[in-house]
N, CA, C and O atoms as a Tinker XYZ file with bonds, in Angstrom:
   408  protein
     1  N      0.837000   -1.179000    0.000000    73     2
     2  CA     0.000000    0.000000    0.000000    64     1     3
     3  C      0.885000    1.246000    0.000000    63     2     4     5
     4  O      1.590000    1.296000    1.008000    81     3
     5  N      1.026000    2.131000   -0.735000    73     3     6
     6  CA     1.481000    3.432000   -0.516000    64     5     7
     7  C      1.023000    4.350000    0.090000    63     6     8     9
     8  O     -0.152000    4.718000    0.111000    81     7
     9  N      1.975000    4.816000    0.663000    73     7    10
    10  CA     2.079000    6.113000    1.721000    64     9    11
    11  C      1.427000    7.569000    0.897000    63    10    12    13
    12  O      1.841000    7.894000   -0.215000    81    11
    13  N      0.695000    8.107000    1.406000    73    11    14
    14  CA    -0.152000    9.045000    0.514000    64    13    15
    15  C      0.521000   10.303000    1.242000    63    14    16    17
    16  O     -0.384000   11.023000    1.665000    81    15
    17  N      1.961000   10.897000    1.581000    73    15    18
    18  CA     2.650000   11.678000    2.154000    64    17    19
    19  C      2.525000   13.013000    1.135000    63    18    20    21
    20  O      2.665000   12.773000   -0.064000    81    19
    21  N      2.315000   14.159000    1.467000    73    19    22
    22  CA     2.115000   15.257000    0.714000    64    21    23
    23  C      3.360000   15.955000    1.110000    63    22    24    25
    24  O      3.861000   16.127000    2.221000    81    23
    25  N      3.949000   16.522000   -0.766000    73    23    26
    26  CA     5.333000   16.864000   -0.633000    64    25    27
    27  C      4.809000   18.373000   -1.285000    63    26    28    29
    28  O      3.944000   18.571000   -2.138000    81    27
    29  N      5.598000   19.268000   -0.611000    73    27    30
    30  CA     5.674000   20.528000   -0.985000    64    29    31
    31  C      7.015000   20.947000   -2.199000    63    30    32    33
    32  O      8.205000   20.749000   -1.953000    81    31
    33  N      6.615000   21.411000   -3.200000    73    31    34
    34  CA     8.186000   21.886000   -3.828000    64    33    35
    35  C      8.315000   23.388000   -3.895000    63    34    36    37
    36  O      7.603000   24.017000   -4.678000    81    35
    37  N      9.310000   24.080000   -3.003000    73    35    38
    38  CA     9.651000   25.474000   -2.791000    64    37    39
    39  C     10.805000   25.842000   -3.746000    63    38    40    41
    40  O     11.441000   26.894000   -3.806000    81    39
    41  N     10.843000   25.458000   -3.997000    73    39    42
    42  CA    12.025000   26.015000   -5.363000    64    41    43
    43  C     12.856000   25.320000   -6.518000    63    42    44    45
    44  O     12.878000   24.126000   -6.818000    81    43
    45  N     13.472000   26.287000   -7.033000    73    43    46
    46  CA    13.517000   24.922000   -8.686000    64    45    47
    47  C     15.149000   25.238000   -8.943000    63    46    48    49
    48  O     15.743000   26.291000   -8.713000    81    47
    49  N     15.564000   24.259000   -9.375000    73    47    50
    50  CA    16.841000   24.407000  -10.072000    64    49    51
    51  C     17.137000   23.938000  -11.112000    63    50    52    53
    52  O     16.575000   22.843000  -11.098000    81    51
    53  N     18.018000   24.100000  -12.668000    73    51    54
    54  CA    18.096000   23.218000  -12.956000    64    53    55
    55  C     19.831000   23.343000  -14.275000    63    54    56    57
    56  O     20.520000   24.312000  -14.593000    81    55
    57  N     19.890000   22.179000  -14.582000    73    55    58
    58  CA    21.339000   22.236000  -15.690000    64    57    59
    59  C     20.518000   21.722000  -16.850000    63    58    60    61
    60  O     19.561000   20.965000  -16.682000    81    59
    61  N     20.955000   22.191000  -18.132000    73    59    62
    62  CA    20.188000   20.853000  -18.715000    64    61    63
    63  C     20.936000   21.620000  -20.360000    63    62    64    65
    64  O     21.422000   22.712000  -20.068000    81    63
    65  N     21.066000   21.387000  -21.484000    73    63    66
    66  CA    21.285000   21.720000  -22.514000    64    65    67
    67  C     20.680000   23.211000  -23.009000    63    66    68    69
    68  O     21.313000   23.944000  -23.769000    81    67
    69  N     19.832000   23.426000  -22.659000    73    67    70
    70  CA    19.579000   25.069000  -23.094000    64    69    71
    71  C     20.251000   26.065000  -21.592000    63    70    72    73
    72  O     20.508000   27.261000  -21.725000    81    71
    73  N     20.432000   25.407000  -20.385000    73    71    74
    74  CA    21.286000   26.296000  -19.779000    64    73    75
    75  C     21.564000   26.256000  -18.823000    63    74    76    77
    76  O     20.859000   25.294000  -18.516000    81    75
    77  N     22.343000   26.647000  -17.436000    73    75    78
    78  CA    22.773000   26.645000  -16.638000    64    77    79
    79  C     21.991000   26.733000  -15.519000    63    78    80    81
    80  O     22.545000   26.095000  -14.624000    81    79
    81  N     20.761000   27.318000  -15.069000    73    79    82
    82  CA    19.476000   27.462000  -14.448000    64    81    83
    83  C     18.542000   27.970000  -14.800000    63    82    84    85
    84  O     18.537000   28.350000  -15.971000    81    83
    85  N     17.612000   28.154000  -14.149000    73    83    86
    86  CA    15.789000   27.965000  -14.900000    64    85    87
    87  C     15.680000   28.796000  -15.696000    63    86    88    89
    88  O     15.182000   28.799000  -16.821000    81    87
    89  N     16.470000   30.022000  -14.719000    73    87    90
    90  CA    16.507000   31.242000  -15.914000    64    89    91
    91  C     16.646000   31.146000  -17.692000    63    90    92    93
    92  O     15.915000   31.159000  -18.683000    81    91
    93  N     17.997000   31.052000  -17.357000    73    91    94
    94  CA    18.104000   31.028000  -18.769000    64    93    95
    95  C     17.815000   29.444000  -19.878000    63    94    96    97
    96  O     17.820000   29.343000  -21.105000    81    95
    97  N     17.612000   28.510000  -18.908000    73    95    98
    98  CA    16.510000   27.603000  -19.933000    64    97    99
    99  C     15.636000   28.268000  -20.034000    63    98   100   101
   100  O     15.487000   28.713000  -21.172000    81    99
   101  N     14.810000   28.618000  -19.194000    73    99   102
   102  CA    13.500000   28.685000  -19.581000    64   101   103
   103  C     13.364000   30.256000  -20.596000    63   102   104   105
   104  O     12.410000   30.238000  -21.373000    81   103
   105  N     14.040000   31.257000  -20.614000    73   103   106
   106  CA    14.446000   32.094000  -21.978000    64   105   107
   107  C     14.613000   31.163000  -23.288000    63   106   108   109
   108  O     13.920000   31.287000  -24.298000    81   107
   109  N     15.729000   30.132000  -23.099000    73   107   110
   110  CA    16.165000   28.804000  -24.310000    64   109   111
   111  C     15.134000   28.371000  -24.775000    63   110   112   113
   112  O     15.209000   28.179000  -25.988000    81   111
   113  N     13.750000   28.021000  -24.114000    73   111   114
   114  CA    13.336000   27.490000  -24.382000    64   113   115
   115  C     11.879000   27.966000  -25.107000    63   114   116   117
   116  O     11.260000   27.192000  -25.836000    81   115
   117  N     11.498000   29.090000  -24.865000    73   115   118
   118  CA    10.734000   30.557000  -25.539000    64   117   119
   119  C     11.415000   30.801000  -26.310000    63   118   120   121
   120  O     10.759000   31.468000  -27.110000    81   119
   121  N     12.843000   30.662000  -26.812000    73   119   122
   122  CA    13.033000   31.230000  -27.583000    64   121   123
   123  C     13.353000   30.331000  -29.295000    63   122   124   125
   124  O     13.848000   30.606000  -30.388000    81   123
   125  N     12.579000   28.946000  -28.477000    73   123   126
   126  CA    12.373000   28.072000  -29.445000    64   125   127
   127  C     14.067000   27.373000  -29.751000    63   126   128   129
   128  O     14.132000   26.538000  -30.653000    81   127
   129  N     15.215000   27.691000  -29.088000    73   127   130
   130  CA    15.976000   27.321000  -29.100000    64   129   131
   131  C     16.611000   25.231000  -29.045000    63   130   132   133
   132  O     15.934000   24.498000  -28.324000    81   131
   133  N     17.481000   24.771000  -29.603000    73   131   134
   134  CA    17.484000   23.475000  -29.142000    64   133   135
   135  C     18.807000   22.986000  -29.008000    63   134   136   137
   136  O     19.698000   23.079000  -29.853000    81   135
   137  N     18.888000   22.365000  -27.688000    73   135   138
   138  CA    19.949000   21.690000  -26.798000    64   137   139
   139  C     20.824000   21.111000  -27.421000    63   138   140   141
   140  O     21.984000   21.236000  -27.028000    81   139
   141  N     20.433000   20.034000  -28.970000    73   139   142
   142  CA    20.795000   19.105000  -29.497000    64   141   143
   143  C     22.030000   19.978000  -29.985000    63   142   144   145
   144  O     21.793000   21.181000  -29.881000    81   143
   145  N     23.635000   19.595000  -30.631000    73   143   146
   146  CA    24.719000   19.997000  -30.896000    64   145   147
   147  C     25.730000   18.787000  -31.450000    63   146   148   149
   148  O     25.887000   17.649000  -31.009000    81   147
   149  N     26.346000   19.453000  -32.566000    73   147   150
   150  CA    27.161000   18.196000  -32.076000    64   149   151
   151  C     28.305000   17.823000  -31.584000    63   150   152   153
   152  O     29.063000   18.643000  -31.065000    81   151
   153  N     28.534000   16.792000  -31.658000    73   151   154
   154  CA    29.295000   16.259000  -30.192000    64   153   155
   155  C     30.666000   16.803000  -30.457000    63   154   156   157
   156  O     31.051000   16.697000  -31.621000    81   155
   157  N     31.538000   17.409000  -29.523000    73   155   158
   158  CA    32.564000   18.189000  -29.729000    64   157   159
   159  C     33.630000   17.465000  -28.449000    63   158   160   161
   160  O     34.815000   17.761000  -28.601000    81   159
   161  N     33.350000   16.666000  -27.373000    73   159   162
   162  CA    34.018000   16.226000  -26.489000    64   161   163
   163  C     34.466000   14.910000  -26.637000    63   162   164   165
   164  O     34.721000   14.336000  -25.579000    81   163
   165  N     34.642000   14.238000  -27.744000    73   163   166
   166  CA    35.107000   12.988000  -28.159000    64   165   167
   167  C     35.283000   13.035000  -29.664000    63   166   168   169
   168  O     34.926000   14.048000  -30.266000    81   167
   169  N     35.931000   11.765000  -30.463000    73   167   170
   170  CA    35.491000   12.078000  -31.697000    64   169   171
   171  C     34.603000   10.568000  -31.997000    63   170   172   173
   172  O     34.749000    9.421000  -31.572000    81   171
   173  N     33.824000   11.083000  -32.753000    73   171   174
   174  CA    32.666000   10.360000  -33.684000    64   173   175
   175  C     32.809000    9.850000  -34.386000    63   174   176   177
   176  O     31.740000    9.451000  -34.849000    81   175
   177  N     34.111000    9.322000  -35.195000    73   175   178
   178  CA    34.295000    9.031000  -36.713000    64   177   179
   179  C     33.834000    7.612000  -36.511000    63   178   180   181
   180  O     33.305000    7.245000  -37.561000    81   179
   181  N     33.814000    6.757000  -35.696000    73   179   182
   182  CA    33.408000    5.261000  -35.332000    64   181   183
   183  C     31.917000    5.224000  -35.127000    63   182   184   185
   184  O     31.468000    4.078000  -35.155000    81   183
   185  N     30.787000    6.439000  -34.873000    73   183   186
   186  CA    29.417000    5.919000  -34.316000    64   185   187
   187  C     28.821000    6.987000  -35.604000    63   186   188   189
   188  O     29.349000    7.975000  -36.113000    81   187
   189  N     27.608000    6.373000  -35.849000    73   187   190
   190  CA    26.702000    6.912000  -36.604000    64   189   191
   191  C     26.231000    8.328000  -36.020000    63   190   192   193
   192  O     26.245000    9.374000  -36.669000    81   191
   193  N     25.837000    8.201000  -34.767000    73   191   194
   194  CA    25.670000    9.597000  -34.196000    64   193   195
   195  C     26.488000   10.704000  -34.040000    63   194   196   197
   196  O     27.365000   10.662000  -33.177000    81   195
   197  N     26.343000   11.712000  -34.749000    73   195   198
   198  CA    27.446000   12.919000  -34.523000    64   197   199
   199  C     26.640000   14.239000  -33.678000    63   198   200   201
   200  O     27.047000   15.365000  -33.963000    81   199
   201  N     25.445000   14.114000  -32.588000    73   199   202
   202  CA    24.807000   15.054000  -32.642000    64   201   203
   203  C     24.404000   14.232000  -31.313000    63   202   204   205
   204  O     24.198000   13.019000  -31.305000    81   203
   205  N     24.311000   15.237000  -29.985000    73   203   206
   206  CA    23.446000   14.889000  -28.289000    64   205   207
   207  C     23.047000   15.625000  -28.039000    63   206   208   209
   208  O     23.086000   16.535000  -28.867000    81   207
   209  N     22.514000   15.829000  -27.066000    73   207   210
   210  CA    21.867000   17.432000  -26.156000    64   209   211
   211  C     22.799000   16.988000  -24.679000    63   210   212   213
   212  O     22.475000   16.191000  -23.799000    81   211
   213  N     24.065000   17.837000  -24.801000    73   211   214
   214  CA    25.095000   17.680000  -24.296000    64   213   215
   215  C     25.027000   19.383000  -23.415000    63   214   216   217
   216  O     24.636000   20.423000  -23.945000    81   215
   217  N     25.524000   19.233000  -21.995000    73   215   218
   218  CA    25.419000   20.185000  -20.940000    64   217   219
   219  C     26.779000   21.008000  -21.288000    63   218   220   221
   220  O     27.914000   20.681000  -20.938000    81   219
   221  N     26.306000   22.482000  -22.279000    73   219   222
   222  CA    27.680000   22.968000  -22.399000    64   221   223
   223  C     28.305000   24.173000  -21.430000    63   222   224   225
   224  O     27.488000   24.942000  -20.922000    81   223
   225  N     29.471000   24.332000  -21.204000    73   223   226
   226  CA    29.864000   24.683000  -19.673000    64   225   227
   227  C     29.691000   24.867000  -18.619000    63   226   228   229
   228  O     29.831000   25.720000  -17.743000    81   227
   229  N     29.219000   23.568000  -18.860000    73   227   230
   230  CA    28.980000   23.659000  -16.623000    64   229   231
   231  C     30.402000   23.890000  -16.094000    63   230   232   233
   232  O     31.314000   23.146000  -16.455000    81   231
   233  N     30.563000   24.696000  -15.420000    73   231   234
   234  CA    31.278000   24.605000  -13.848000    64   233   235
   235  C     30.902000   24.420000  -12.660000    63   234   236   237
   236  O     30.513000   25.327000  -11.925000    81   235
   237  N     30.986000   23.079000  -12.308000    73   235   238
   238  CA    30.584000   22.814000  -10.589000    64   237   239
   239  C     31.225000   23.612000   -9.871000    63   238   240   241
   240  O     30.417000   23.845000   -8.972000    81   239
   241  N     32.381000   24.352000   -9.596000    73   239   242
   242  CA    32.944000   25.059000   -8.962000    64   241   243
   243  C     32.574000   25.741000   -8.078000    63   242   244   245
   244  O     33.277000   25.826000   -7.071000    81   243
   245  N     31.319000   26.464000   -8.174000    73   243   246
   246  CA    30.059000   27.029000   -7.038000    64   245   247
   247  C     29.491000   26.156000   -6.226000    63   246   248   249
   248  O     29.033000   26.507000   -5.139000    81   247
   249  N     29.454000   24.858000   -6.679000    73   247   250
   250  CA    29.020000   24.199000   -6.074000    64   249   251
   251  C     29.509000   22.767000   -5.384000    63   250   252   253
   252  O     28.857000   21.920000   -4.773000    81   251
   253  N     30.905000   22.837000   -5.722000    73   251   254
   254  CA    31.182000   21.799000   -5.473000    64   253   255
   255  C     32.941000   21.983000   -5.305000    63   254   256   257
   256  O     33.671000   22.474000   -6.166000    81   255
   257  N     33.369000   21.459000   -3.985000    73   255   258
   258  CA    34.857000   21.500000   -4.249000    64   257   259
   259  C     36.084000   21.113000   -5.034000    63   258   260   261
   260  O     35.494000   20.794000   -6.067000    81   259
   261  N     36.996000   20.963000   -5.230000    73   259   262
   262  CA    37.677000   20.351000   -6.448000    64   261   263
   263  C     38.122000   19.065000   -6.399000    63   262   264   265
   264  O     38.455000   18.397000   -7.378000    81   263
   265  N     38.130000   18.619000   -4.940000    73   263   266
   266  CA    38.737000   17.101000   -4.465000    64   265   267
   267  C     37.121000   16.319000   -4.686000    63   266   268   269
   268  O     37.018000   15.153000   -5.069000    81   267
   269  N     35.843000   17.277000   -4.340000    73   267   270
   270  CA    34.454000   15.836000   -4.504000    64   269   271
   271  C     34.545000   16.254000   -6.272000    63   270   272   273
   272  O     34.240000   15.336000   -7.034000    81   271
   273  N     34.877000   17.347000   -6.785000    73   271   274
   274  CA    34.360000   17.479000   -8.208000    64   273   275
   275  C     35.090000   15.691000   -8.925000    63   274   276   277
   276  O     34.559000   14.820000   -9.613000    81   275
   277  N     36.625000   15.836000   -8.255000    73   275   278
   278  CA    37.050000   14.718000   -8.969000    64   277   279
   279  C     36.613000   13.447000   -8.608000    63   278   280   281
   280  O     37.173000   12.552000   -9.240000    81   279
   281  N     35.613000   13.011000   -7.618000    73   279   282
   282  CA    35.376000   11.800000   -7.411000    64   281   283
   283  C     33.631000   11.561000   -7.701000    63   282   284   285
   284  O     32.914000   10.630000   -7.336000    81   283
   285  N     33.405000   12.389000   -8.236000    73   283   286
   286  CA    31.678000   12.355000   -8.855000    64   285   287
   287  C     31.825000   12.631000  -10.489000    63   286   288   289
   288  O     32.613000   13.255000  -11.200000    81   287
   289  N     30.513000   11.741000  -10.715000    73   287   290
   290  CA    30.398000   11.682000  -12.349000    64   289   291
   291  C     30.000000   13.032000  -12.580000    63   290   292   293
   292  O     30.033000   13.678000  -11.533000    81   291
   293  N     29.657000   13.652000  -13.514000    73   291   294
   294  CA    28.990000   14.874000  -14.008000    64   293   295
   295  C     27.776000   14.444000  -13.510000    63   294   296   297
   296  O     27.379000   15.019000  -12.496000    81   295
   297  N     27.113000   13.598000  -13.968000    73   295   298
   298  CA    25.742000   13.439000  -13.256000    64   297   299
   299  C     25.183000   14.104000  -12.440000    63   298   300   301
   300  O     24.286000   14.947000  -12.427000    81   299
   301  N     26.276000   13.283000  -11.263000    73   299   302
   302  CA    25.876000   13.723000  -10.071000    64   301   303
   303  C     26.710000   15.212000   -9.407000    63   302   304   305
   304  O     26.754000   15.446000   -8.200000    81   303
   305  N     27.075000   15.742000  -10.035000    73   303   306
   306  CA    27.626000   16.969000   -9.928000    64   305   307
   307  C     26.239000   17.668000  -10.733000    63   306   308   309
   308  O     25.874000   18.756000  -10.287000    81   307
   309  N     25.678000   17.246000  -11.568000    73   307   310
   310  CA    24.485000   17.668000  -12.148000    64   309   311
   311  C     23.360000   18.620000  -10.861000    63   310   312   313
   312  O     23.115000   19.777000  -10.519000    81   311
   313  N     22.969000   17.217000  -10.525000    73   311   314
   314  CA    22.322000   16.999000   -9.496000    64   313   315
   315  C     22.345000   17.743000   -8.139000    63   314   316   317
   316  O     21.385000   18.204000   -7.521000    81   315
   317  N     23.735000   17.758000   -7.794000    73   315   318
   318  CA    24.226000   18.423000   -6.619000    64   317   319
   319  C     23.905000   20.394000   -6.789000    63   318   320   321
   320  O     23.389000   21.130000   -5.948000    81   319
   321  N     24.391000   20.725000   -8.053000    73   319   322
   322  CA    23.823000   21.969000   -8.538000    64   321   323
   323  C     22.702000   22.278000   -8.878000    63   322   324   325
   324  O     22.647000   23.498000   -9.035000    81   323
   325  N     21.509000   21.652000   -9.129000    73   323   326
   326  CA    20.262000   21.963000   -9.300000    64   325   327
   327  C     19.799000   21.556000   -7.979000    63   326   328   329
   328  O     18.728000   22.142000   -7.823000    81   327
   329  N     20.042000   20.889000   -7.002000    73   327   330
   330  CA    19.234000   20.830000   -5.702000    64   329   331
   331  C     19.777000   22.091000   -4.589000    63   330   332   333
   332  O     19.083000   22.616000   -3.718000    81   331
   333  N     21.551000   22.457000   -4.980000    73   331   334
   334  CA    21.392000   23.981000   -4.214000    64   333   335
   335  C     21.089000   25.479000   -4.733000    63   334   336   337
   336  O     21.149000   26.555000   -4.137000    81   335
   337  N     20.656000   25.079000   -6.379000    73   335   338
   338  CA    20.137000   26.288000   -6.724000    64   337   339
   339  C     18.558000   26.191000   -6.219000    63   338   340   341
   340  O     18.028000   27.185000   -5.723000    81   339
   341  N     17.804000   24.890000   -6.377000    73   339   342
   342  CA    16.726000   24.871000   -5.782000    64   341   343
   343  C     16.481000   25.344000   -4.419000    63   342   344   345
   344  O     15.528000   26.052000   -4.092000    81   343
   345  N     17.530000   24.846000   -3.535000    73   343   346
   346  CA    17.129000   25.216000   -1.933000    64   345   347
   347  C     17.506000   26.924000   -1.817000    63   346   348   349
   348  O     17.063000   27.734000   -1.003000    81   347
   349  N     18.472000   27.136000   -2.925000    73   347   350
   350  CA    18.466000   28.705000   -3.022000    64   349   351
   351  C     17.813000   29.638000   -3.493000    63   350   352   353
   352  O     18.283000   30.759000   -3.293000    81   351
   353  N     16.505000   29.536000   -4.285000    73   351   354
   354  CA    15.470000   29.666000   -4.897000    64   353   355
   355  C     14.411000   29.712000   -3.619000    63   354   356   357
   356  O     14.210000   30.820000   -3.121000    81   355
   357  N     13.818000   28.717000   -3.141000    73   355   358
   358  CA    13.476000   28.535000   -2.029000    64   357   359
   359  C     13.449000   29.570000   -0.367000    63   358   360   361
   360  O     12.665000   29.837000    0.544000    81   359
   361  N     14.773000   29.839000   -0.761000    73   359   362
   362  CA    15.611000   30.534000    0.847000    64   361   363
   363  C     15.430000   29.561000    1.367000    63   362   364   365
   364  O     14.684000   29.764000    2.325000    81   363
   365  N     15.571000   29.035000    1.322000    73   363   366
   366  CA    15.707000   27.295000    2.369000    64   365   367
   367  C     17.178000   27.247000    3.345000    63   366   368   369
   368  O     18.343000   27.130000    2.965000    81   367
   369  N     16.582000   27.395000    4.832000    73   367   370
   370  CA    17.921000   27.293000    5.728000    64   369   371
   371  C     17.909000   25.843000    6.375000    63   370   372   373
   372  O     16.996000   25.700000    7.189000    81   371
   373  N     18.794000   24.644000    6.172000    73   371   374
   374  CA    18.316000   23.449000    6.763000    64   373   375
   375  C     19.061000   23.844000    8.599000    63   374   376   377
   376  O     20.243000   24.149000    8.758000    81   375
   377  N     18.289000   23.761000    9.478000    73   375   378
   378  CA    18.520000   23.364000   10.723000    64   377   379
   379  C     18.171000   22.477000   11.611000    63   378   380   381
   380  O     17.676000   21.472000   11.101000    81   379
   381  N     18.262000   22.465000   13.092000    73   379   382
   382  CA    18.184000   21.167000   13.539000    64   381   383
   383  C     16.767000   20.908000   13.392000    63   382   384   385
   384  O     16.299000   19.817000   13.066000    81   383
   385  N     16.007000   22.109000   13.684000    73   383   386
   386  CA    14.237000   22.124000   13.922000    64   385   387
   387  C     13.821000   21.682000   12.692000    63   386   388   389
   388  O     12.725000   21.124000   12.733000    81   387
   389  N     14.425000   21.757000   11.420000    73   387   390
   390  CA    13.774000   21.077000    9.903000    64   389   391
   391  C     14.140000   19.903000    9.195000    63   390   392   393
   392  O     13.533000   19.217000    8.373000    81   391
   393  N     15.286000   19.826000    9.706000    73   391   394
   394  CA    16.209000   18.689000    8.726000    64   393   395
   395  C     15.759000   17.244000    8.464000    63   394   396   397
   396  O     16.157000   16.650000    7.463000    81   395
   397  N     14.929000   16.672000    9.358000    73   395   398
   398  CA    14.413000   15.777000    9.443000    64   397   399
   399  C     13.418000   15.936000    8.374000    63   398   400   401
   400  O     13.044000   14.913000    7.801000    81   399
   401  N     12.894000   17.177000    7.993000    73   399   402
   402  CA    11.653000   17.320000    7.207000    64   401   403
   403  C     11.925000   17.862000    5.613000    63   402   404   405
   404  O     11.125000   18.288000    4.780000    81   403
   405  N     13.403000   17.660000    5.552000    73   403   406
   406  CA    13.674000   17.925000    4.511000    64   405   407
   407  C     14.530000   17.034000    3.238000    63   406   408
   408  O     14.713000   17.553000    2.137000    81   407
């Protein structure tokens, strides 16, 4: 049986091929713009595909130190930057009185 727990979402973050946070995706994306590119960080001459919707310059650096940058995939360096632009969006302060609830 599932838990019918009601989740609140206070703020948004995000990385994604049109841009670095909501902002300017969501401009990218009004402006009819598209993510897809082609692939410039490897070479292609072996795969049929020459074309991804590939995340172009991220710097975790705001968000992430240089010793965890090197032991996390981009992924999750992804991830790690859209959940503290979210809690920063938000004003979200985690303390002892919330943390449990967050």
């Amino acid at each position: 049986m599932m838990n019918k727990r009601r989740v609140v979402i206070t703020g948004l973050g995000m990385v994604s091929p049109l841009g670095l946070n909501v902002e300017s995706t969501w401009q990218a994306a009004l402006q009819g713009q598209s993510g897809v590119r082609q692939i410039t960080s490897f070479d292609t001459e072996a795969y049929a595909t020459k074309i991804a919707a590939l995340v172009p310059n991220f710097d975790p650096s705001p968000y992430l130190n240089p010793k965890e940058v090197r032991k996390l995939d981009t992924f999750v360096q992804f991830a790690v930057a859209v959940g503290l632009q979210a809690m920063e969006d938000a004003a979200l302060t985690v303390t002892q009185d919330n943390a449990h609830r967050i």
